[in-house]
C-alpha positions in Angstrom: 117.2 99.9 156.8 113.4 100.5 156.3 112.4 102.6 153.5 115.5 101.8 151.3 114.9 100.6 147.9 115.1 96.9 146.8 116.2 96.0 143.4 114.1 93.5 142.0 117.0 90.9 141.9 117.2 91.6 145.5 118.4 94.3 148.0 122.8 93.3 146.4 121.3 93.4 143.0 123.1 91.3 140.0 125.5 89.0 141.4 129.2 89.5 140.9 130.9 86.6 142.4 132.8 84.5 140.4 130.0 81.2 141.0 126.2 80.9 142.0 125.4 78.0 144.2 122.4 76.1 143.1 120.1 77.8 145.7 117.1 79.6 144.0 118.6 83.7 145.2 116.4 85.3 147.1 113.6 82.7 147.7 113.0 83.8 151.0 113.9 87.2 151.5 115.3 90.4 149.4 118.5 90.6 152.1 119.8 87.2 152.1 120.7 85.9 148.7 120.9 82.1 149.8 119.7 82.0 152.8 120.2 78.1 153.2 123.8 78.7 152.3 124.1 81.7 154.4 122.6 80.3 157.7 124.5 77.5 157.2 127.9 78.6 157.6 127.3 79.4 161.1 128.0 75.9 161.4 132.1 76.9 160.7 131.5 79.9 163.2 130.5 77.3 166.3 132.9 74.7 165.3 134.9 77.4 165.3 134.3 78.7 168.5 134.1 75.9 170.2 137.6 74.6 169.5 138.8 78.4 170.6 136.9 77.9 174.3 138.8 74.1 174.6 142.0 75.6 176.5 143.8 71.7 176.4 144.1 72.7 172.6 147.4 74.2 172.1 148.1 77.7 170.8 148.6 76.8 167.4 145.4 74.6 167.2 143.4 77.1 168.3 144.6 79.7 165.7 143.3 77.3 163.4 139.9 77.4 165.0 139.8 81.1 164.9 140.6 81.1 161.6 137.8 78.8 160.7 135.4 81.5 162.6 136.6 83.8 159.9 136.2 81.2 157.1 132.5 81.1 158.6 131.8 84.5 158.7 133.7 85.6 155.6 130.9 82.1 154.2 127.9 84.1 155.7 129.1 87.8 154.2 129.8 85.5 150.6 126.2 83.5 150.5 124.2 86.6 152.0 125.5 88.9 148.7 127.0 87.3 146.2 129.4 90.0 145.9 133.0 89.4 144.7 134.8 91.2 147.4 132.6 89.6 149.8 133.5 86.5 148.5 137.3 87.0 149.3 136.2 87.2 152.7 135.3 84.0 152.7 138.2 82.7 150.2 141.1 83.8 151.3 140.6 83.0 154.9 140.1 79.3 153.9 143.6 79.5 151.4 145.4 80.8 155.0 144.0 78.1 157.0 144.7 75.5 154.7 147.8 77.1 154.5 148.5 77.3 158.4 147.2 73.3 158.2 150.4 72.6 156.4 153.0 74.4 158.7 151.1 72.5 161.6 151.5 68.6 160.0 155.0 69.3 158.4 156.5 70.6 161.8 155.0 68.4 164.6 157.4 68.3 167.3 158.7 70.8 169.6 161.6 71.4 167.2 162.0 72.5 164.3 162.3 69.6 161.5 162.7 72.3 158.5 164.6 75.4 158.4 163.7 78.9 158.0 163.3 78.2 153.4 160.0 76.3 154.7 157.6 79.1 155.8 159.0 81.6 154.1 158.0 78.7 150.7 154.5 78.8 152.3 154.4 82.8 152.2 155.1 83.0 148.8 152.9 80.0 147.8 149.8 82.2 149.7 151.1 85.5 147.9 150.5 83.9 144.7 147.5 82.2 145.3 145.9 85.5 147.2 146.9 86.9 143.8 145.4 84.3 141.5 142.0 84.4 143.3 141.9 87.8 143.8 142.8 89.4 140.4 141.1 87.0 138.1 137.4 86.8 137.3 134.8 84.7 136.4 136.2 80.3 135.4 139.2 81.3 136.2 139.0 82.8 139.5 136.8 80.1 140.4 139.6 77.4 138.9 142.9 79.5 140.2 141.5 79.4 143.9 140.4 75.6 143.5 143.2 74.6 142.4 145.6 76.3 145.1 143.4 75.4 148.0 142.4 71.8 146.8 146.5 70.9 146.1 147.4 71.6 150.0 143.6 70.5 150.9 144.7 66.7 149.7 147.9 67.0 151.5 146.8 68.2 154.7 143.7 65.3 154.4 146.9 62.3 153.4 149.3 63.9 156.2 146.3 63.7 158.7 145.9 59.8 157.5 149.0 58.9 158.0 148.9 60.5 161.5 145.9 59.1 162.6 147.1 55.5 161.3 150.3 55.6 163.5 150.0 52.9 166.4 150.5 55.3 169.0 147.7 57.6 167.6 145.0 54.4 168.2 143.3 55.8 170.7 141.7 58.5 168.1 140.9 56.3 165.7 137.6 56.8 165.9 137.6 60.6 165.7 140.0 60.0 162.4 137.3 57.5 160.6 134.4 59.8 162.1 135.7 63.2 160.9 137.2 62.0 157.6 133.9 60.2 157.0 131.9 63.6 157.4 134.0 65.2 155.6 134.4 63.4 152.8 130.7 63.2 152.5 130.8 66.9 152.7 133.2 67.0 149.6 131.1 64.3 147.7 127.7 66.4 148.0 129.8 69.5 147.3 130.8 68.3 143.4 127.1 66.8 143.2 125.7 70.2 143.5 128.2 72.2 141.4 128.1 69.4 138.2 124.1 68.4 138.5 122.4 71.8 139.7 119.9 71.6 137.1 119.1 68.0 138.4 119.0 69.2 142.1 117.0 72.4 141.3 114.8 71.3 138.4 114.4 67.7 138.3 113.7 66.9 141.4 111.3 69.7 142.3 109.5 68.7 139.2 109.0 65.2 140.7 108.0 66.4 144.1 111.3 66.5 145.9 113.0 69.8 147.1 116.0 71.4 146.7 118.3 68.9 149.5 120.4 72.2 149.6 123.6 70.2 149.3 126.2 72.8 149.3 124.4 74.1 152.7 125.1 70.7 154.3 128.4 70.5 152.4 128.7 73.7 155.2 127.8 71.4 158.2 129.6 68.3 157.5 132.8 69.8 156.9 132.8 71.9 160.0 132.4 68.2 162.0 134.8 66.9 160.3 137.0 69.7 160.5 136.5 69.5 164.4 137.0 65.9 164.4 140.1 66.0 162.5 141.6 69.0 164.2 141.6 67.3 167.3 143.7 63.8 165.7 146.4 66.3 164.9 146.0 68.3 168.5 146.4 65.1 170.0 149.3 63.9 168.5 151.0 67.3 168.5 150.5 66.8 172.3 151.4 63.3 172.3 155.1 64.4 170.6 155.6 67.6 173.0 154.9 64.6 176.2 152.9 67.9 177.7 150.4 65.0 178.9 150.2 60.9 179.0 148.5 58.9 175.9 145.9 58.1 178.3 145.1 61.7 179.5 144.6 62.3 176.1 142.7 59.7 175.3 140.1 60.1 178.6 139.6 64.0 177.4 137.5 63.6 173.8 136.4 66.9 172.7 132.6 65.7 172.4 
């Protein structure tokens, strides 16, 4: 791509996503918009793959990881431009994961527990909220997706608690408190850098201290805990389906 011109906002020009993180765009290079945020989503992409190349996961757990390589990827096409349709890349994929996350903690067992009303409910919740995110603009694009991914967000986070704190689910305790630990962090550092950008790009710089790039580690810790929490409900999906003992289970962490 030598030779092609490079506008002075950088080589995407004037951004047209529906939010800014609070990197400084372009600080290192005209291509990359954010590169911390960018480079960071790989993160998703190895978690990601990693859960994929784990063949004890079941088939439905892994179409979860792959999905998260798309959330990463879709993250690093998002952070690299700044564009809006790029940013549906990395949107939407999350809203069908999160999505997929419900069907996966409401029917655990080898049989059905709902009828056939439940995922076609789940369908037309995602047709609306592809809709929402994807045909607004601006606050309320930002607020519409939010909103629709956040509600099943908390549900799939309380469903997994509840899982993890059934007696017969002790033996992943730890990878409940670890990957809800990380993950909540994640979430924490997330609002700090949306509500106090100008504290975390202007303040402290002004006393010394860099930019922590929160929202880029927001990227890291969630893909642990996403792992960490993934494999809770992989466990006790197996657990249910008696496909192996508690105790195989247990001997097998995925670290």
């Amino acid at each position: 791509m030598a030779g092609v011109p490079v506008d002075p906002l950088g080589f995407w020009g004037i951004p047209t996503a529906s939010i800014d993180w609070c990197e400084q765009n372009y600080a290192v290079t005209p291509w990359v918009a954010e590169i911390w945020n960018t480079t960071s989503s790989l993160a998703m992409v190895v978690a990601g793959l990693v859960g994929l190349s784990m063949r004890r996961f079941a088939r439905e757990i892994r179409v979860a990881f792959g999905l998260l390589v798309l959330v990463g990827m879709g993250s690093i096409a998002f952070h690299g431009t700044l564009r809006f349709e790029l940013q549906m890349l990395d949107e939407l994929p999350m809203l069908y994961l999160v999505t997929w996350l419900v069907w996966l903690l409401v029917e655990t067992g080898p049989a059905r527990r709902l009828g056939s009303w439940f995922p076609a409910a789940l369908l037309g919740y995602v047709v609306l909220a592809t809709a929402g995110a994807t045909l607004n603009r601006g606050d309320a694009q930002f607020l519409a997706f939010h909103v629709s991914f956040g509600a099943l967000e908390i549900f799939c986070l309380g469903r997994v608690t509840w899982l993890a704190l059934r007696p017969e689910n002790r033996p992943v305790r730890t990878w409940f408190a670890l990957g809800l630990a990380a993950y909540a962090t994640g979430i924490v550092i997330w609002f700090v850098d949306l509500k106090a950008c100008r504290w975390v790009s202007v303040t402290l710089p002004a006393h010394g201290i860099p930019n922590p790039q929160l929202h880029a580690w927001w990227h890291v810790l969630v893909s642990l805990g996403f792992f960490l929490l993934l494999s809770v409900v992989s466990f006790d999906r197996l657990r249910r389906r008696r496909a192996v003992s508690p105790a195989l289970l247990a001997s097998r962490s995925p670290a």
